[in-house]
C-alpha positions in Angstrom: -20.6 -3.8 -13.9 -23.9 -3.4 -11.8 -22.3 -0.7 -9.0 -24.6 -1.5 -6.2 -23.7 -2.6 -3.4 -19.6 -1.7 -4.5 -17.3 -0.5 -2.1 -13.5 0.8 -1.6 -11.5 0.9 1.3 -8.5 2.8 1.2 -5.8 2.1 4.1 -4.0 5.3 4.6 -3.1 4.8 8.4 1.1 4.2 7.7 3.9 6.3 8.7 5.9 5.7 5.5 9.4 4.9 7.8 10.9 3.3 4.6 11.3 7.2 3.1 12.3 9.0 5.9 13.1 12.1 6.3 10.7 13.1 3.8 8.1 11.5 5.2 7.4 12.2 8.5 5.1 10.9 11.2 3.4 14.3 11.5 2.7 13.9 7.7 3.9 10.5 6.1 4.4 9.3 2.4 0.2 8.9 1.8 -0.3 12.7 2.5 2.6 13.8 0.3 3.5 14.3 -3.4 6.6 12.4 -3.3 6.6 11.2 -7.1 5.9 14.5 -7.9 2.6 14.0 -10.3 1.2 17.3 -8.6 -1.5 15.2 -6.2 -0.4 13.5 -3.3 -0.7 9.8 -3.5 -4.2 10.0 -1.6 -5.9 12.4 -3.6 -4.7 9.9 -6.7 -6.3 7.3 -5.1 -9.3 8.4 -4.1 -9.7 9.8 -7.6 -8.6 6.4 -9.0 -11.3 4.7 -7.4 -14.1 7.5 -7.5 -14.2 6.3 -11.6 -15.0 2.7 -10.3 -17.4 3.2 -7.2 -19.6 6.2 -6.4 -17.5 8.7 -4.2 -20.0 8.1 -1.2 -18.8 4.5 -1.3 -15.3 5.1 -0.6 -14.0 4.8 3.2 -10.5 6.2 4.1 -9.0 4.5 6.9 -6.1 6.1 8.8 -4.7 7.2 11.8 -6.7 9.3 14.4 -3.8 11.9 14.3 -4.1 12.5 10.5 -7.7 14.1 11.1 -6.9 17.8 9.9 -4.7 16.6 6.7 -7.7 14.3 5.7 -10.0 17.6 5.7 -7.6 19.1 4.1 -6.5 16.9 1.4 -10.4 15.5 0.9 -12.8 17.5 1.9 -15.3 15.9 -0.1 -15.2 12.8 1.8 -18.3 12.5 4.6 -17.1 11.9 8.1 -18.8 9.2 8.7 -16.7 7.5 5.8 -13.4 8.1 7.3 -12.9 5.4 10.3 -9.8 6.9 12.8 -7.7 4.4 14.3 -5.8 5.0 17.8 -3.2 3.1 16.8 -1.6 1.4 13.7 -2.1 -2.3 14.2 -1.1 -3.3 10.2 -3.6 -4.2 7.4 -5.7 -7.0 9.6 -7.6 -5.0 11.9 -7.9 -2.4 9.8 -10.0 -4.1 7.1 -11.6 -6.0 10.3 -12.9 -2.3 10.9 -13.8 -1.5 7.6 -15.6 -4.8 7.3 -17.9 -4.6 10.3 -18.4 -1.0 9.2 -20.1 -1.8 5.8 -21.4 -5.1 7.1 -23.6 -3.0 9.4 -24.1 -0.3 6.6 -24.9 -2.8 3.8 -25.1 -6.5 4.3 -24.0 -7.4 0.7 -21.6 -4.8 0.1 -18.8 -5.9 -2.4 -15.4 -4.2 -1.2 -12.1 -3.2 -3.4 -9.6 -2.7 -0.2 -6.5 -0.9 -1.4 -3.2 1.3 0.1 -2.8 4.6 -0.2 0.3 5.0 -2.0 0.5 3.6 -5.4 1.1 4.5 -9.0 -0.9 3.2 -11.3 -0.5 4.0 -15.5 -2.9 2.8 -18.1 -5.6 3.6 -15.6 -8.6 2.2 -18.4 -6.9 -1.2 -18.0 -7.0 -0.9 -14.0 -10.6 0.3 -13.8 -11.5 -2.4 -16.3 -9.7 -5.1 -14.1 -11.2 -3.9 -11.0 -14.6 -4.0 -12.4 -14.2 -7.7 -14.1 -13.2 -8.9 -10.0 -15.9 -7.6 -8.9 -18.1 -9.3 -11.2 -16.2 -12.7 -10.6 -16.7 -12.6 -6.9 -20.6 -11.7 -7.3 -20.4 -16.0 -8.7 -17.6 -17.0 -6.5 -16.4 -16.8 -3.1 -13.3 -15.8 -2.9 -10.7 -13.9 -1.6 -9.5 -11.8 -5.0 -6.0 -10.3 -5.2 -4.0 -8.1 -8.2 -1.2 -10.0 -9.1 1.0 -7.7 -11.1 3.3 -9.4 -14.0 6.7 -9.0 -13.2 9.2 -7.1 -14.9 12.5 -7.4 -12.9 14.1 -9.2 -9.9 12.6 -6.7 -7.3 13.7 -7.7 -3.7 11.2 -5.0 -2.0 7.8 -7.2 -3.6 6.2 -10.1 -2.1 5.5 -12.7 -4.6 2.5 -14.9 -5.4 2.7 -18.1 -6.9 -0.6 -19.2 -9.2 -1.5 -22.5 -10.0 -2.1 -23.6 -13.4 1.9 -23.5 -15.0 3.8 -20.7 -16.4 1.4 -20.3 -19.5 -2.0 -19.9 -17.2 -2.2 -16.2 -16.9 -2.2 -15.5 -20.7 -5.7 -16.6 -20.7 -6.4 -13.9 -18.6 -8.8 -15.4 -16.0 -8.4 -15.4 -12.5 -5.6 -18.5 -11.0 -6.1 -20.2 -7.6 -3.5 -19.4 -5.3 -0.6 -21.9 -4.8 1.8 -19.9 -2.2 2.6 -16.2 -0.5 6.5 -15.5 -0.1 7.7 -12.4 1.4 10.2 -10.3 0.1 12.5 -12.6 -1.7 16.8 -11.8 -2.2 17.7 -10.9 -6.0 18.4 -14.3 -6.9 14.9 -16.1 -5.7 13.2 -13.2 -7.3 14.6 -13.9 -10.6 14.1 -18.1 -10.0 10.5 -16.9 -9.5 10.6 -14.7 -12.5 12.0 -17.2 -14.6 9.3 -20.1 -14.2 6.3 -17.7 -15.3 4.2 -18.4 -12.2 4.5 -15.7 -9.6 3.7 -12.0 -9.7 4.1 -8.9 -7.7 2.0 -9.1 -4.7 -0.1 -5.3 -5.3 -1.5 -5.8 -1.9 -4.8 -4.6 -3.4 -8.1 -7.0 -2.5 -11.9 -7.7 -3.8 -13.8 -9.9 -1.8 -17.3 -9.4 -0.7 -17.5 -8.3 2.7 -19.6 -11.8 4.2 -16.6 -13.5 3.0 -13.8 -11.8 4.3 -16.1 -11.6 7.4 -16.2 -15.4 7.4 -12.4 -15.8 6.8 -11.1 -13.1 9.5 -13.2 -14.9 12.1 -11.5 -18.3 10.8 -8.6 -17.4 10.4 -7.9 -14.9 13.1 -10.5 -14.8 15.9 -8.1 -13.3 18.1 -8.6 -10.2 16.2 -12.4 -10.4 15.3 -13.4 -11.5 18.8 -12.2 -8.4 20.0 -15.0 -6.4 18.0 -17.5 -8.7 19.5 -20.6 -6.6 19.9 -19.8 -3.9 16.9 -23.4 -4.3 15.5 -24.1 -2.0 18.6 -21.6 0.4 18.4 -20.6 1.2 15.0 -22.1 4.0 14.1 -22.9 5.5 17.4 -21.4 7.9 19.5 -19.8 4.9 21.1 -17.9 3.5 18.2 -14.8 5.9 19.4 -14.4 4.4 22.9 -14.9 0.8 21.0 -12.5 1.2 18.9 -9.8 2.6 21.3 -10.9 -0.6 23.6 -10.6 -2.8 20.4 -6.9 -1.7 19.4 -5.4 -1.5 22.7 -5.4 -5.1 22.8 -5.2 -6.0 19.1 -2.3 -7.7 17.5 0.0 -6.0 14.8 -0.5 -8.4 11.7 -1.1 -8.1 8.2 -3.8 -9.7 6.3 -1.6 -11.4 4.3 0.0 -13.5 7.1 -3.2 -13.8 8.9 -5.8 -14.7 6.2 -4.5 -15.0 2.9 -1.7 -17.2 3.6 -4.0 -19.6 5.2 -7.2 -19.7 3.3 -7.8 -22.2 0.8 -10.1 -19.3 -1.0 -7.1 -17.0 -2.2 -7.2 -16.4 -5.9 -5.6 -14.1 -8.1 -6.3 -12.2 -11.3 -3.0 -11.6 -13.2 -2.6 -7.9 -14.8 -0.1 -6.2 -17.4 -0.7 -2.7 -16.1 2.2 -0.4 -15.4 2.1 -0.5 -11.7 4.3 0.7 -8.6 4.5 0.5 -4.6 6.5 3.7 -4.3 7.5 2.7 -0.6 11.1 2.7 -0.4 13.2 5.0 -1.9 14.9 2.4 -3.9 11.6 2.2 -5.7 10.9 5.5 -6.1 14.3 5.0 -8.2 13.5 2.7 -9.9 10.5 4.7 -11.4 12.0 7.8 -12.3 12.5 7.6 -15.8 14.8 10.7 -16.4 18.5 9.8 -15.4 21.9 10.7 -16.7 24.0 8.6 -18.7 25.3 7.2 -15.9 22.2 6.0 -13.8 21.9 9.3 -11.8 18.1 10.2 -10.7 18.7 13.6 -9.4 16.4 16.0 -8.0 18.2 19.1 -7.2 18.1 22.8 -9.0 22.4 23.1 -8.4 24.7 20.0 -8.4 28.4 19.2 -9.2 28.7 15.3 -9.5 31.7 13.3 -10.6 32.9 9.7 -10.7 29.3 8.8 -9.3 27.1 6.6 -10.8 23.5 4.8 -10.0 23.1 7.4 -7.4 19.6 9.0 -5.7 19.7 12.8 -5.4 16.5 14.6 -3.4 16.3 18.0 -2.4 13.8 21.0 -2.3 16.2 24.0 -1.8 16.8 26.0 -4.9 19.9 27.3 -3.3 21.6 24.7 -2.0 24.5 23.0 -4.3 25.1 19.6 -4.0 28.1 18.4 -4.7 29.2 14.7 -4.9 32.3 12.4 -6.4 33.1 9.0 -5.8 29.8 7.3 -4.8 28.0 4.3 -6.6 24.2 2.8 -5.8 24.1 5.5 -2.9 21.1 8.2 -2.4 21.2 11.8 -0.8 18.3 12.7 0.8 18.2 16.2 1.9 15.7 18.4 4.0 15.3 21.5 5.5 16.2 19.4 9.2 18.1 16.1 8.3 20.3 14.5 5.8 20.6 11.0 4.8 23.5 9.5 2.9 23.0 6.0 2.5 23.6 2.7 0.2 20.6 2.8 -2.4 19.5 -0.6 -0.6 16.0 -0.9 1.0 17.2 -3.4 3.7 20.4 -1.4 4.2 18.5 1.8 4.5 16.0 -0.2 6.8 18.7 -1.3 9.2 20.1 2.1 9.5 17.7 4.6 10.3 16.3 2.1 13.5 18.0 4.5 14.7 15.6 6.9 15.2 13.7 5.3 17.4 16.0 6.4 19.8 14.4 9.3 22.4 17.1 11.7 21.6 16.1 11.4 17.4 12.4 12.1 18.4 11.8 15.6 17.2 13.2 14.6 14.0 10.9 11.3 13.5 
């Protein structure tokens, strides 16, 4: 793969609600070794992608607040390649900003846009896949997205559907997109697993940047005509003010719902790899591949279960014992400030801790 003009954009601007209390809004999921590889999901991914583009090509986008864990956690990363937003707005104007950013920077930049907080095995067969995109959308384009082959009914994906029939992804060339669907119940998922033709939406992107330019501006001008004028400012000491302007009035939506679900230039290149979305704790679960005999993921240096099965345990105190009977498809999550007891359920767990919201849960958020 010719590298020049290759990008990556890593979105790193969530506040990783969906594993609370671990994850806080001082310092969410992105910033934190959570699965415990001894990097935090960041550092992974920048590392990830510094063995596909050169490491002044990669941009971190993320929340204005996060400035001192970014030095922290990359201090090899240039300023100028980390864009601050005011505000989280979701995936769409976020990638708007990145676009316009290397637009300005490099008129035929090629971009990989990916989140912050996945894990990703057989990492040859990644960097290989990335690099095989990026070739197809230097003949064609389109609007390339990772389509992850399925290996069980799992309600907290969103799943793509590829045209061509249930054999088309064996040949191992990219499908046209037939349809999006969001976060399917346990019995769609496996309808969808059964017929061959959808995969895990991996929510990770290769397009050239003109393209995605020319989509966004289709698609959803009332998010690109708010950076009307950004050939001006980005880049100057005037970006800041633009961008607070820009987001102020922006709309919280995801590119999926605003670009991919509509174009008729989504396509999608089908991979094998052993990959993960660790953003709710029932995936984190689900990963973990040392349990007890009786479905227990425990994370604790003291415990006493009985009677309990299918159940999360999470703690950092070495002192603490935990002690549990009688639960089943529950998790424990315990920190130095708050403790969760809670079905093992993603939605479930989403419902309940709304909660915090509340003013008088603020210190604890």
């Amino acid at each position: 793969m010719n590298k020049s003009h290759c990008y990556c954009v890593i979105m790193a601007g969530g506040n990783g609600v969906r594993i609370w209390p671990v994850s806080r809004n001082a310092k969410p999921k992105q910033f934190l070794d959570v699965a415990d590889t001894g990097k935090t999901f960041i550092q992974s991914t920048f590392e990830r992608f510094s063995k596909i583009v050169p490491k002044e090509n990669i941009l971190i986008v993320t929340g204005d607040r996060y400035r001192k864990l970014i030095a922290e956690q990359l201090p090899e990363v240039a300023p100028e390649n980390v864009l601050y937003e005011p505000y989280s707005r979701s995936t769409a104007p976020c990638i708007a900003y990145a676009t316009y950013t290397l637009l300005k920077r490099d008129p035929e930049a090629k971009i990989v846009v990916t989140p912050s907080d996945h894990l990703i095995e057989d990492e040859e067969v990644f960097v290989e896949t990335i690099e095989k995109s990026f070739d197809y959308i230097d003949g064609n384009d389109v609007l390339m997205t990772l389509g992850v082959v399925p290996t069980r009914p799992d309600t907290n994906y969103g799943y793509i559907q590829a045209c061509g029939g249930s054999e088309a992804y064996k040949k191992g060339v990219p499908l046209q997109v037939k349809t999006f669907t969001e976060k399917p119940d346990r019995e769609l998922a496996q309808v969808f697993i059964n017929t061959g033709e959808f995969f895990w939406n991996a929510g990770i992107f290769i397009w050239k940047a003109q393209t995605i330019r020319q989509e966004m501006e289709k698609h959803l001008p009332e998010v690109t005509k708010l950076f009307n004028g950004w050939e001006n400012v980005l880049g100057t000491p005037l970006e800041g003010e633009f961008i607070a302007r820009t987001y102020t009035d922006c709309a919280n939506i995801s590119i999926d719902y605003g670009v991919m679900e509509k174009t008729d230039r989504a396509w999608i290149c089908p991979v094998q790899f052993k990959w993960n979305d660790v953003g709710t704790w029932e995936s984190l679960y689900n990963i973990i591949p040392t349990k007890d005999q009786k479905g227990n993921a425990i994370s604790a240096e003291k415990t006493l279960i009985e009677d309990t099965r299918d159940v999360l345990v999470v703690t950092p105190s070495k002192k603490k014992l935990i002690a549990i009977k009688g639960l089943e498809d529950y998790m424990v999550i315990d920190t130095e400030d708050a403790l969760v007891i809670c079905p093992k359920d993603d939605k479930k767990f989403k419902e309940f801790i709304s909660g915090i919201a509340m003013p008088e849960y603020e210190k604890y958020r």
